[in-house]
C-alpha positions in Angstrom: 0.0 0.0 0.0 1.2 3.2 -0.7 0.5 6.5 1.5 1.3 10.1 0.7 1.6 13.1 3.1 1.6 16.7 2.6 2.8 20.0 4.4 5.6 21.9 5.5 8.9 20.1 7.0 7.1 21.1 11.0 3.8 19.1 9.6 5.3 16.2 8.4 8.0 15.8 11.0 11.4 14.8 11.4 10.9 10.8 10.6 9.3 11.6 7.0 11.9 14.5 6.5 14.8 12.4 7.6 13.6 9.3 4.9 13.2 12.1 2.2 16.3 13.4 2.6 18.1 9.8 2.4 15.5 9.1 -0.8 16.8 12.5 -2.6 20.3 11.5 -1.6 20.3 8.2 -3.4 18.1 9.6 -5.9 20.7 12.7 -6.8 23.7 12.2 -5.4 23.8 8.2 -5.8 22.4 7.2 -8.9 22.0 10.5 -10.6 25.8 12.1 -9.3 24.4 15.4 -9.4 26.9 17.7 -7.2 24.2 19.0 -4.2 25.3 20.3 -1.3 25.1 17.3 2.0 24.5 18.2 5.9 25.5 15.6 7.6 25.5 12.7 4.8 21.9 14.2 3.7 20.7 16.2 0.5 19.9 19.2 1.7 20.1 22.8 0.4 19.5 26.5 1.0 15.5 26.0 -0.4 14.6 23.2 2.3 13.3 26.5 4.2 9.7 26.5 6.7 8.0 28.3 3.6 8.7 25.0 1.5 6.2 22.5 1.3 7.0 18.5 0.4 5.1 15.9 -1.3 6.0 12.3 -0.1 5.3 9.2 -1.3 6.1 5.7 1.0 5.6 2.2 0.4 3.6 1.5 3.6 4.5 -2.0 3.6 8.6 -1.6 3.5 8.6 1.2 5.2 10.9 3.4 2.6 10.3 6.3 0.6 9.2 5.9 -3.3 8.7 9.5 -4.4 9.4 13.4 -3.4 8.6 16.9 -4.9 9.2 20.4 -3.1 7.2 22.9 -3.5 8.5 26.7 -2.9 6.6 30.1 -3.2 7.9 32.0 -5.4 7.6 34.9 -3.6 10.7 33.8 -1.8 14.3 32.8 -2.9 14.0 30.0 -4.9 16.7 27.5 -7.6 15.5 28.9 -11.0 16.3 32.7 -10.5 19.1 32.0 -8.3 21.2 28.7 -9.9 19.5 29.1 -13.3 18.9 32.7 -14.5 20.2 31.8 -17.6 17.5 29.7 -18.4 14.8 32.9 -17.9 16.4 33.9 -21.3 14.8 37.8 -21.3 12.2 37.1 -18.8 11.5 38.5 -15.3 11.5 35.4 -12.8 7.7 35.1 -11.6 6.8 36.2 -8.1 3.8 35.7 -7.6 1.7 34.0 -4.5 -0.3 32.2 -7.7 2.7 31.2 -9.0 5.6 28.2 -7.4 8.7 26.1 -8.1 8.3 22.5 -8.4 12.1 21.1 -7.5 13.3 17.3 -6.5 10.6 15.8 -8.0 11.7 12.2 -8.1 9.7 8.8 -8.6 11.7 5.7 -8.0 10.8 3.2 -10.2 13.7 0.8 -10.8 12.6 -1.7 -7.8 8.6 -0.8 -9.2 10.0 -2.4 -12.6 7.5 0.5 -13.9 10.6 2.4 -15.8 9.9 2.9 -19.1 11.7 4.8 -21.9 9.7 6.1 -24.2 7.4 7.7 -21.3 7.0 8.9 -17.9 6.0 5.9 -15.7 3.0 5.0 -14.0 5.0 6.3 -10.1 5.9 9.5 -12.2 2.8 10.5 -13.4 0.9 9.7 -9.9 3.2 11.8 -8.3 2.9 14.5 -11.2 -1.0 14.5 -10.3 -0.6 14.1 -6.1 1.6 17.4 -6.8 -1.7 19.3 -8.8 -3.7 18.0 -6.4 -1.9 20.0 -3.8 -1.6 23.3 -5.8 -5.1 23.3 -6.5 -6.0 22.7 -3.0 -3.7 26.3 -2.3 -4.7 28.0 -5.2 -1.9 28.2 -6.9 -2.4 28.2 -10.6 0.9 27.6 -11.8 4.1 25.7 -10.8 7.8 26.7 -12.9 10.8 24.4 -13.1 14.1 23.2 -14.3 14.3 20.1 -16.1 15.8 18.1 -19.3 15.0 18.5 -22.7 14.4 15.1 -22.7 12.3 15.3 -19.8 10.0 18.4 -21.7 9.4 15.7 -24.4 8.2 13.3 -22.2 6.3 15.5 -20.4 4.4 16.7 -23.8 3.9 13.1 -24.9 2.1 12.3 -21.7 -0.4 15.5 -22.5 1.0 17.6 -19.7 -0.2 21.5 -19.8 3.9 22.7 -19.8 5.2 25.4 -21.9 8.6 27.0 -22.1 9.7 30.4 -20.0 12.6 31.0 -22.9 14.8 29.0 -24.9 17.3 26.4 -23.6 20.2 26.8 -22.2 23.0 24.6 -21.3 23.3 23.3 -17.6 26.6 21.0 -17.2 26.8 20.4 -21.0 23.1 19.3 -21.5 20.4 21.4 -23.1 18.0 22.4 -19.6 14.7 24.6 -20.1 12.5 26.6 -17.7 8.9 25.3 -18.0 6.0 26.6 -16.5 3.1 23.8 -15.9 -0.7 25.2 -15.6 -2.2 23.7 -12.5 -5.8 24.3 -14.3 -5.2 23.8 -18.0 -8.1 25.3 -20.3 -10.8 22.7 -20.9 -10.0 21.1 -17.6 -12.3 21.7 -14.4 -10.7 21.3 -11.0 
């Protein structure tokens, strides 16, 4: 069985924190070898502030976490303008209570066997949709982030309401884009 929570680092507490932090570690750091700063053998940064907000995913049964995403207003210092400006092209990074970043979004599905190439798993795209749950739930109408060409693709062949901020840019030698995502497509109620 699989349960997800919901809130701010004080809401979830420091057991679901601490398993998140060890599941973006071996998601980032591990497999992906992504250089992110560590505190004490953890993955966390400068955005893991009380204004962000997490969504977890657990296998009940084994105990372990299975999927992540932050959530940060960006009304506050947040990755994209910061780490990424370059990837605004001529835009002015969005401040906006409406508006937040989506970062360490991660599914695992290599022990799921769900992995598939040509499209964003089954874990992926339930996390996607726990993640719009929760922005529609705050009224927030759209959610910006960083990610992978090859990730956009995906994202457009699974239907997904995402559009680019500006051009891409390179980010360590691979082609990176800003996109924002509409919590409320058009033609969709929610």
């Amino acid at each position: 069985m699989t349960t997800v929570v919901m809130g701010s680092s004080v809401q979830l507490g420091s057991c679901i924190m601490a398993s998140m932090h060890a599941f973006r570690f071996d998601t980032f750091v591990k497999r992906l070898e992504w250089a992110l700063p560590l505190t004490d053998g953890i993955e966390r940064d400068q955005y893991d502030t009380p204004e962000a907000h997490y969504i977890v995913v657990s296998d009940a049964a084994e105990q372990r976490v299975t999927g992540c995403a932050r959530l940060l207003p960006t009304t506050k210092s947040y990755m994209l303008p910061d780490l990424f400006p370059q990837l605004l092209g001529d835009t002015k990074a969005p401040s906006h209570p409406a508006i937040w970043e989506l970062s360490r979004f991660a599914a695992s599905v290599r022990e799921t066997g769900e992995g598939r190439i040509l499209s964003l798993s089954d874990p992926t795209l339930s996390l996607l949709s726990q993640i719009l749950d929760f922005a529609r739930q705050r009224g927030i109408e759209r959610l910006i982030l960083v990610t992978s060409i090859g990730i956009e693709r995906l994202m457009l062949r699974a239907k997904i309401a995402a559009y680019r901020v500006a051009p891409p840019a390179l980010i360590d030698g691979s082609p990176h884009v800003a996109l924002y995502l509409d919590v409320n497509p058009p033609g969709e109620t929610g």
